[in-house]
C-alpha positions as CSV (number, residue, x, y, z in Angstrom):
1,X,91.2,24.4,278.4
2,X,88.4,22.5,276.9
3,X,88.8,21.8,273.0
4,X,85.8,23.9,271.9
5,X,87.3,27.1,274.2
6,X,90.6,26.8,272.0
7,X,88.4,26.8,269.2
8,X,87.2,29.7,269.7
9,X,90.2,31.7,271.0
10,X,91.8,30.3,267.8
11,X,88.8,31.5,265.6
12,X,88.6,35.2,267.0
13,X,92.9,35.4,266.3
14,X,92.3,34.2,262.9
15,X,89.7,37.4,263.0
16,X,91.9,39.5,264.3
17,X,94.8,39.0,262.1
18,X,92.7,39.0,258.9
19,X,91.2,42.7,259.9
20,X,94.9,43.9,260.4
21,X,95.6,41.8,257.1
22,X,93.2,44.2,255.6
23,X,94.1,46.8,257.2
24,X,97.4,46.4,255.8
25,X,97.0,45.2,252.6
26,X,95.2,49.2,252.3
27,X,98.0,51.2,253.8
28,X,100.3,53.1,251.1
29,X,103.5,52.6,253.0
30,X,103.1,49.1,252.2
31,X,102.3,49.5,249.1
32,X,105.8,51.4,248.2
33,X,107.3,48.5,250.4
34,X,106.1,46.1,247.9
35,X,107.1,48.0,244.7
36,X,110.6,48.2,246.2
37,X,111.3,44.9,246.8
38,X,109.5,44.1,243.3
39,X,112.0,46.5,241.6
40,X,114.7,45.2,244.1
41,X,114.2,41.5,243.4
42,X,114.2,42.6,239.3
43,X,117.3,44.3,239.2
44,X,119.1,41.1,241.2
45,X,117.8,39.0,238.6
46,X,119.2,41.7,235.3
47,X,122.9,41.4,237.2
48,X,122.5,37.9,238.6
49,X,123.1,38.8,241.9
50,X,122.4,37.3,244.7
51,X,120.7,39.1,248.2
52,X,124.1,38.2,250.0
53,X,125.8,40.1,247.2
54,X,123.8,43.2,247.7
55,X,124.3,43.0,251.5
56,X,128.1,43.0,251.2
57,X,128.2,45.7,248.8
58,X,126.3,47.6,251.4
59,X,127.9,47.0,254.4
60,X,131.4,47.9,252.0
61,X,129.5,51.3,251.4
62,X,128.7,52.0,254.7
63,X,132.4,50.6,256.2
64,X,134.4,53.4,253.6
65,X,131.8,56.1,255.2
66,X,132.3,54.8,258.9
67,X,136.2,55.5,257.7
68,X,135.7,58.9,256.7
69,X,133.5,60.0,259.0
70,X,136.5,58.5,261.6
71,X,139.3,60.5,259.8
72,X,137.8,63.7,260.1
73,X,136.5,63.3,263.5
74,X,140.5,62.8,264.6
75,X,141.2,66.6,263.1
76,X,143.4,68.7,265.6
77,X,140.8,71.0,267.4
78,X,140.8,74.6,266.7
79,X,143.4,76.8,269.2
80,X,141.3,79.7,270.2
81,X,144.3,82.3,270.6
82,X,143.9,84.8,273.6
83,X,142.4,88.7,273.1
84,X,143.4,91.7,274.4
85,X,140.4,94.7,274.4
86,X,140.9,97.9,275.4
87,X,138.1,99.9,275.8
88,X,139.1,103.8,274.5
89,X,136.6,105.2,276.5
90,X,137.6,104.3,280.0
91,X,140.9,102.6,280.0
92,X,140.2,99.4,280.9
93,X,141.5,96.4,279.5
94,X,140.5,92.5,279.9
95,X,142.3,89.6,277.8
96,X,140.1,86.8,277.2
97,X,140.3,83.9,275.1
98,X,136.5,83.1,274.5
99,X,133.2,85.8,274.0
100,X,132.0,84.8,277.7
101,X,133.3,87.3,279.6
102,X,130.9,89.6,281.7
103,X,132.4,92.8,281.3
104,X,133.0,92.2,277.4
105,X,129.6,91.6,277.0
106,X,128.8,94.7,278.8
107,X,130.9,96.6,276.7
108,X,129.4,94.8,273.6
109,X,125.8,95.8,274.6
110,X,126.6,99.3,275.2
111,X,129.0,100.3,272.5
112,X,127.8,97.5,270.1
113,X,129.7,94.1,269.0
114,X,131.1,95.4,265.8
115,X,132.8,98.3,267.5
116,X,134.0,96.5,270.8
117,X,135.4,94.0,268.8
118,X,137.8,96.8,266.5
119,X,139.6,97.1,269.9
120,X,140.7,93.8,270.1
121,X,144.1,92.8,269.7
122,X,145.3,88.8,269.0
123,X,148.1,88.0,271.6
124,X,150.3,85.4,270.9
């Protein structure tokens, strides 16, 4: 590449970057960026603290939340106990442990869930 062609290719990025400079220097995101880290930057001054001292604190924060969150993900599931129904009207009786079951559903759309569900017994 000839000198005076990476002249030019250099002048048109320096263009290009100072529109999106401008560009940028407009946008309110940026501008809340900037009063953050102003703010940020003033209170580690107050307390004399440095950027390493806020990033351990942090990562403190978010290790004793990582914890929690771990111990309560390790909770014993919930044992769904089997039900027996007995529908009054016809006899019939299913024992299911869950609400999928084809003919309880039929039973709930018919006689309503409220009411299908008063003939349910918890077996052990």
């Amino acid at each position: 590449m000839s000198l005076i062609n990476e002249y030019r290719t250099i002048e048109s990025n320096i263009k290009a970057l100072q529109q999106r400079l401008e560009g940028l220097s407009q946008d309110s995101n940026l501008q809340r960026e900037l009063e953050f880290e102003g703010k940020l930057h003033g209170l580690m001054e107050n307390y004399q603290k440095s950027a390493q001292d806020v990033l351990t604190l942090l990562q403190a924060g978010q290790a004793k939340a990582a914890r929690t969150g771990k111990a309560a993900s390790t909770a014993p599931k919930r044992i769904h106990r089997a039900k027996q129904y007995r529908n009054p009207h016809t006899g019939e009786t299913i024992e299911t442990k869950g609400g999928n079951h084809k003919l309880l559903k039929e039973w709930k759309n018919q006689w309503g869930a409220e009411t299908v569900e008063s003939w349910a017994t918890i077996q052990d």
